[in-house]
N, C-alpha and C positions, 0 to 999 in steps of 0.2 A: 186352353184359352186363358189367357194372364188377362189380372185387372190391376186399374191403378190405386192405390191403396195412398190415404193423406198422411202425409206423414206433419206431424203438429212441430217438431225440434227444426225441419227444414223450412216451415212458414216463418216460424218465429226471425230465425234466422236472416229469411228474404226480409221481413219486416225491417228490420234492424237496418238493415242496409241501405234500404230506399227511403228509410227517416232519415239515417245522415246524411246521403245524397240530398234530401232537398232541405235539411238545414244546410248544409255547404254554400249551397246554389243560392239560397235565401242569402247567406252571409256575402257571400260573392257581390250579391246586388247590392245591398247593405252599403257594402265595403265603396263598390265604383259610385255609388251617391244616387241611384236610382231609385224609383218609386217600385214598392214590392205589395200589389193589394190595394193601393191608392193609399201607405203610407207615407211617413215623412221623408222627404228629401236627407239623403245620407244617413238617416236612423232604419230605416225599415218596416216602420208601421209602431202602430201603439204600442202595439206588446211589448218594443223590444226587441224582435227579430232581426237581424242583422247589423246588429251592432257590431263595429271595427273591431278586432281582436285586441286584448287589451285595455279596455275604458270596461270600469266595473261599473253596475247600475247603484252601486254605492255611493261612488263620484256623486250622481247626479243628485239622489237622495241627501248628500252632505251639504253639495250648493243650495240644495231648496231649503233646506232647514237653516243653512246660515243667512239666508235672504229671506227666509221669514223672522228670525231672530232681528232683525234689525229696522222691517218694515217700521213707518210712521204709522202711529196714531194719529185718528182724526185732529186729537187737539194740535198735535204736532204739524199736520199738516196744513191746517189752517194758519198756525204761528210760520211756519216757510215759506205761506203766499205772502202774508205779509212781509215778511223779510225779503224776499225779489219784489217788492212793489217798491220798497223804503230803497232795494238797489239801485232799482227801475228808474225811479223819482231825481236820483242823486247823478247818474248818468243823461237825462234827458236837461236839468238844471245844467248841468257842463257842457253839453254840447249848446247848449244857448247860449251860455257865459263866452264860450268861444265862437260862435256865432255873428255875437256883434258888438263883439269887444272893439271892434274898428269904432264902432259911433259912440262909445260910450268914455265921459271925461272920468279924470283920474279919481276923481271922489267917489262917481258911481260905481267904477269898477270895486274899489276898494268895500261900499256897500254891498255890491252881490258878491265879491269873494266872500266875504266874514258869512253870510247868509249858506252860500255852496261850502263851507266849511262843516258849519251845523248840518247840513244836508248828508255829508258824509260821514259824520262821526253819528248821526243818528243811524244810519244804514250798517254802521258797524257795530254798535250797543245791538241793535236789532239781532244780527247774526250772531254774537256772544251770546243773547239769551238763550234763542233757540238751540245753541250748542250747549247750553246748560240742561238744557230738558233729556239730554241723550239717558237711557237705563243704563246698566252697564253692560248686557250682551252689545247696545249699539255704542257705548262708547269701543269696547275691545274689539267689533267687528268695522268698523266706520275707522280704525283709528289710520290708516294711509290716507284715505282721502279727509279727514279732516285736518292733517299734518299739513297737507296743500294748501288746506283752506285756510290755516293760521299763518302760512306763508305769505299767503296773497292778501292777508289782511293787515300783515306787520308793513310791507310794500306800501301798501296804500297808503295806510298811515305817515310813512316816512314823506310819500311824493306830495298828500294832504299839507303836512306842514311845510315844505320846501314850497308849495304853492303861495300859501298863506301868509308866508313872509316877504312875498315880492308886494303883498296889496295893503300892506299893514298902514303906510301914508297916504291918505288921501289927498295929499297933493303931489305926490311922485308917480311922475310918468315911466309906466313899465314898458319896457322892450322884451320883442319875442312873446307876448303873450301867447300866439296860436303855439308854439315848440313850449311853454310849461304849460299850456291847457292840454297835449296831447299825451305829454308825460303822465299825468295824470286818467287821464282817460284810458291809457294803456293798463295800469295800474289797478283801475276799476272797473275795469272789461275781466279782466284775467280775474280778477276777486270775484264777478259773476259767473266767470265761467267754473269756476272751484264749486260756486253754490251751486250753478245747476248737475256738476259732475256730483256732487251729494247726494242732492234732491234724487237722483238716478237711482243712488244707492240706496237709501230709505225708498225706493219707488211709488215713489210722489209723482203721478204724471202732470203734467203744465199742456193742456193742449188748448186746440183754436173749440172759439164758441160752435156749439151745435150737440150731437148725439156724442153721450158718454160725457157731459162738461160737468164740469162738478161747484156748487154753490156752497159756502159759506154759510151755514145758516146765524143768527143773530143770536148770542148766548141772552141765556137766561137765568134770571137769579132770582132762587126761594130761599126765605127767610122760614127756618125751623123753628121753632121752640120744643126740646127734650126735658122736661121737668122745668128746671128753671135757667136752663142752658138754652140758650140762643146761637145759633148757628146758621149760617150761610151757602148754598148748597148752586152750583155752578154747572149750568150745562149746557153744552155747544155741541154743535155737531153739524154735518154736510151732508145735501142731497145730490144725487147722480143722476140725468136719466141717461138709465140703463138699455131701455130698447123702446122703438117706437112702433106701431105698425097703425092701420087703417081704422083698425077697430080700439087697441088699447094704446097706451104709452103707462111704461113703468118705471119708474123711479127709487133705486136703491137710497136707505135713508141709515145713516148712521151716529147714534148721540152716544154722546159722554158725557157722566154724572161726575162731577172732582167732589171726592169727599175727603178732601185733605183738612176741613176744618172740623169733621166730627173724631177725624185721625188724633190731632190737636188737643181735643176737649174727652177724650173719650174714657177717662177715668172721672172726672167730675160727673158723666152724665150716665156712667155706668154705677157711681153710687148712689147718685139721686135715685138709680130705677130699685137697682133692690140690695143696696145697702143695707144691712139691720143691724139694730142697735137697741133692742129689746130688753128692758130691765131683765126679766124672768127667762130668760130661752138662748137660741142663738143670737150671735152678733157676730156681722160679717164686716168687714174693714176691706177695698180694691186696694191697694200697695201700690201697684202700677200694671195699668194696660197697653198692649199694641196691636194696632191694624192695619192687616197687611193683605199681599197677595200672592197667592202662589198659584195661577194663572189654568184654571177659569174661576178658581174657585177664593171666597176670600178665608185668609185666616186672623184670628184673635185670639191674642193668651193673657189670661189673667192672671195677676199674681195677688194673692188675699191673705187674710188674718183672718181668723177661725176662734170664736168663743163659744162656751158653752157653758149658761147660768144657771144655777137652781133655789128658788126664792125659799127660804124655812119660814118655820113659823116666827114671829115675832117681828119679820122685815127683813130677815138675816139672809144675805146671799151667799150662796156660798158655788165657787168657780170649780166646773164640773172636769172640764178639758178645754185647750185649745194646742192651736199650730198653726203653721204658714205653709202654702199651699201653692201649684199651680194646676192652672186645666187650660186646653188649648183646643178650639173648636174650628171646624169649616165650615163656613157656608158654600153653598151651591145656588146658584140664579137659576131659574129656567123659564122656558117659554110653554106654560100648559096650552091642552087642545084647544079651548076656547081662545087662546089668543093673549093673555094675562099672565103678566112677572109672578112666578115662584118663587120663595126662597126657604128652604133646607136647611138644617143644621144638626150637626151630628159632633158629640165630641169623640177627638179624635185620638187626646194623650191625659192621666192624671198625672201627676208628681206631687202626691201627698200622702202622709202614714195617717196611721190612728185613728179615731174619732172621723176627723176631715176626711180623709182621705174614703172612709166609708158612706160619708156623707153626700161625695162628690160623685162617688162610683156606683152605689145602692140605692144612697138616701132621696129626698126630694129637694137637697142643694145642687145638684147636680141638672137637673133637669128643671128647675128653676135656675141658673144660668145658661141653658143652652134657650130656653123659654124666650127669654127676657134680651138673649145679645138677637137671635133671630131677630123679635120684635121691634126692637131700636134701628137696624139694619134697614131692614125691609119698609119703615115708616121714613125711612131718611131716601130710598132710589123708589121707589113705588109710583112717586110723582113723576118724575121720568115716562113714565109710559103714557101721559098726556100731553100729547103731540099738540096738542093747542098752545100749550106755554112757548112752542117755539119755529112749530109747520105754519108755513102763509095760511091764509084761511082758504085758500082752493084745495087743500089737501087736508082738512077737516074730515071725518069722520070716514076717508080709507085708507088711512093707513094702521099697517097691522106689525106686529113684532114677530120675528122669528127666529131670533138668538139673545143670547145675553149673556154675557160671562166678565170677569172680575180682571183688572188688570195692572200692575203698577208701574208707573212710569219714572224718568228719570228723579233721583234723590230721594226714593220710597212713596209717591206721591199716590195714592188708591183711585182708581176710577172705575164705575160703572161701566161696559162697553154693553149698547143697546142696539142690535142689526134690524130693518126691518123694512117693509117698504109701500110704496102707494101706488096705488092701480086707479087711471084714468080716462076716461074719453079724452078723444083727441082735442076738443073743445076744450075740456077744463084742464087739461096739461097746456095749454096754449096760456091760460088762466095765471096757472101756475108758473110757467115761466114769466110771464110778465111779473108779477109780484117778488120774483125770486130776484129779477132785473131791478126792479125799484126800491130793495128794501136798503135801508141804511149800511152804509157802509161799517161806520163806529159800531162798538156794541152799544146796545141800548140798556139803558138802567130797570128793565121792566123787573118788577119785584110781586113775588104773593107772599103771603104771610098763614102759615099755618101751627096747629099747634097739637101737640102728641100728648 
C-alpha cells in the first residue's frame, strides 16, 4: 500500500510560482489602468502593486521631496494673497477704465490713467517682493516658472508705459482707446496667469469660500526687552477649517514667529547675558554671533575671546591664559504632553585648544552658554504659544499646539513654525468664522511689551 509523503522542495517551488503568477496579473491590472483591491486608477493600490514596468518608486519620492522643498510658508503665502489681490485690483481698475472711457472727457481719462498706472506698478513692486522672499532650494526649484513670470512682468511694464503716454495731455483726445486698454489687459492677464502657475508650484491653494478656506490671521507684534536690548518680535499666521461635522468643526492653525531682529542684535544681547569681565577670574568677550536654521532645529555659533586672571597680593594681576574660541549649539522646539513649547539645547561642535577649549568641553563655560542661548531663545518664541495675541476671541482657550520646528526663509531670515489647532461646536465655529470675516484687512499695530 503506497502513501503520499510531503515533500517541502516541491511546495516551496509551487509557492514560487503562484506568487509570480499573481504579481504578473496584479501588474497586468496595474498596467491596463484598472482598480486592483479598490486601489488607485492606473497605480494598483497603496502599496504600490502594479506599477507600469519601468517608473521606479524613486521618481515618485524625488517629486515629493522637490515639491516639498519649495512649498510656501505661511508668511509666504499670505504675502501671495496679497500680491493677486494688488493683481486683482489692477485688472478690475482696467476693465472699468475701458468700460467707460466712452463718457469720460480727455482730462478725466488722463486723471484715471496716471491713477491705473500706480495701480499697476504697485501690483508689480508687490510681485518683486514676494519673489525676493524665495529660500534658495525654492529659488533653484521655482526657477522655469519664475523665468515666465519675469517675462510677463517685463511685457507689462513695456504695454503700462505704451499706455501712459497716450493719456499724458489732459486735453488731447485719444483714439482707439478700447484696442490700447486690451493690449494691456492681455499683458496683465498673462502676468496673473504666470502668478497663479507659481502660486501652483509653491502649492498655495486659492479656493471658493466655505470648508478647507483659509484666513489670514492679523499679525502681531511683541515688543521684547533682553537686558538692555530691545527688540521686536513679529507673528502671523493662518487659520483653515479643516473639517466640519454635526458635532465638532476643526480648524488647522498655523503661526510664524520672525525672529530676524534678535538675528540682528544677537551678539549685543548675548553679551549683555553672560558676557564677563571680572577683574580677578574669567573674562569672556562674543567676537561675533549667528542664528540660523537648519531645519527643524535652530543653530547658533559663537565666536569668543577667552581670559583668565589671577589677582596677587598687593593688587597685582597677573594673566593666567587666554584664546579665541568657537562653539556651535542646536536647539530643538518641541511640543511636550501637556501641550507647552520645549526647547532643548545641546552643543553640537567646540573649535578651541587650551585652557578655553577645556573650559568649553568640561568646564562650567560650556554649559553656561548652552544654559544661557537656550534661555534667550526660548524667552523670545514662548510668547507665540499665546493664541490670544492673535486667534479671534471664539477660539480662546481651545486651541492647542501640536508641532513646532525652526525654519529659514528666503535671505537667511529665522522663523518659528508653530502647527496646532482648534476644536469647536458648530456654534462657536460659526462664531468664529464671523470674526475671522470681520477682522481687518491691514495688519494692526497691536503691541505687548515685555521684559526678560
Amino acid at each position: 500500500m503506497s502513501r503520499n509523503r510531503f515533500n517541502p522542495t516541491a511546495a516551496l517551488v509551487l509557492c514560487a510560482l503562484l506568487l509570480a503568477h499573481s504579481c504578473q496579473m496584479f501588474a497586468q491590472a496595474g498596467a491596463a489602468g484598472g482598480h486592483v483591491g479598490g486601489g488607485l486608477a492606473g497605480g494598483g493600490g497603496l502599496s504600490g502593486t502594479g506599477r507600469p514596468t519601468g517608473v521606479d518608486a524613486k521618481d515618485d519620492l524625488r517629486d515629493f521631496h522637490a515639491a516639498l522643498a519649495v512649498q510656501a510658508t505661511t508668511a509666504q503665502t499670505i504675502s501671495y494673497r496679497a500680491m493677486l489681490k494688488s493683481t486683482d485690483a489692477a485688472l478690475a481698475q482696467l476693465r472699468s477704465f475701458i468700460d467707460t472711457a466712452a463718457q469720460q472727457s480727455p482730462a478725466d481719462l488722463a486723471t484715471r490713467a496716471a491713477a491705473l498706472a500706480k495701480t499697476v506698478e504697485a501690483a508689480r513692486v508687490e510681485n518683486k517682493t514676494f519673489v525676493d522672499t524665495f529660500s534658495e532650494p525654492q529659488r533653484s526649484g521655482l526657477r522655469e516658472v519664475t523665468k515666465r513670470l519675469l517675462k510677463a512682468d517685463a511685457e507689462l511694464e513695456q504695454q503700462s508705459r505704451m499706455f501712459s503716454a497716450q493719456f499724458e495731455s489732459a486735453k488731447q483726445q485719444v483714439a482707439n482707446v478700447t484696442a490700447l486698454g486690451a493690449a494691456l489687459e492681455a499683458a496683465l492677464t498673462s502676468f496673473h496667469g504666470s502668478q497663479m502657475e507659481l502660486g501652483e508650484q509653491l502649492s498655495i491653494v486659492i479656493g471658493d469660500h466655505g470648508a478647507n478656506e483659509s484666513y489670514d490671521l492679523v499679525p502681531a507684534k511683541t515688543a521684547i526687552k533682553l537686558g538692555n536690548q530691545g527688540i521686536t518680535i513679529t507673528t502671523s499666521g493662518m487659520i483653515t477649517q479643516h473639517k466640519s461635522s454635526t458635532d465638532e468643526s476643526v480648524f488647522a492653525v498655523e503661526l510664524e514667529r520672525d525672529l530676524s531682529e534678535l538675528q540682528q542684535n544677537i551678539v549685543g544681547i548675548l553679551n549683555a547675558k553672560f558676557g564677563k569681565s571680572d577683574r580677578c577670574g574669567n573674562q569672556v568677550e562674543i567676537l561675533d554671533a549667528t542664528l540660523g536654521a537648519s531645519a527643524p532645529v535652530s543653530v547658533v555659533t559663537i565666536r569668543l575671546h577667552f581670559e583668565r586672571w589671577l589677582c596677587m597680593g598687593g593688587g597685582v594681576m597677573n594673566e593666567m591664559a587666554e584664546g579665541n574660541g568657537s562653539i556651535e549649539l542646536k536647539l530643538s522646539p518641541s511640543i511636550a504632553d501637556d501641550g507647552k513649547l520645549r526647547m532643548t539645547a545641546e552643543i553640537s561642535r567646540i573649535d578651541a585648544g587650551g585652557l578655553l577649549g577645556e573650559s568649553l568641553r568640561s568646564g562650567s563655560l560650556g554649559d553656561e552658554i548652552r544654559e544661557n542661548v537656550n534661555a534667550i531663545l526660548f524667552s523670545v518664541v514662548h510668547d507665540a504659544t499665546d493664541f490670544k495675541d492673535i486667534l479671534p476671541a471664539a477660539a480662546w482657550g481651545h486651541a492647542t499646539l501640536t508641532h513646532a520646528r525652526f525654519e529659514s526663509t528666503g535671505r537667511g531670515r529665522l522663523i518659528l513654525v508653530l502647527d496646532g489647532e482648534v476644536r469647536l461646536s458648530p456654534e462657536s465655529a460659526k462664531v468664529l468664522m464671523t470674526e475671522l470675516q470681520r477682522q481687518p484687512a491691514a495688519p494692526a499695530a497691536a503691541s505687548q511689551a515685555a521684559t526678560r
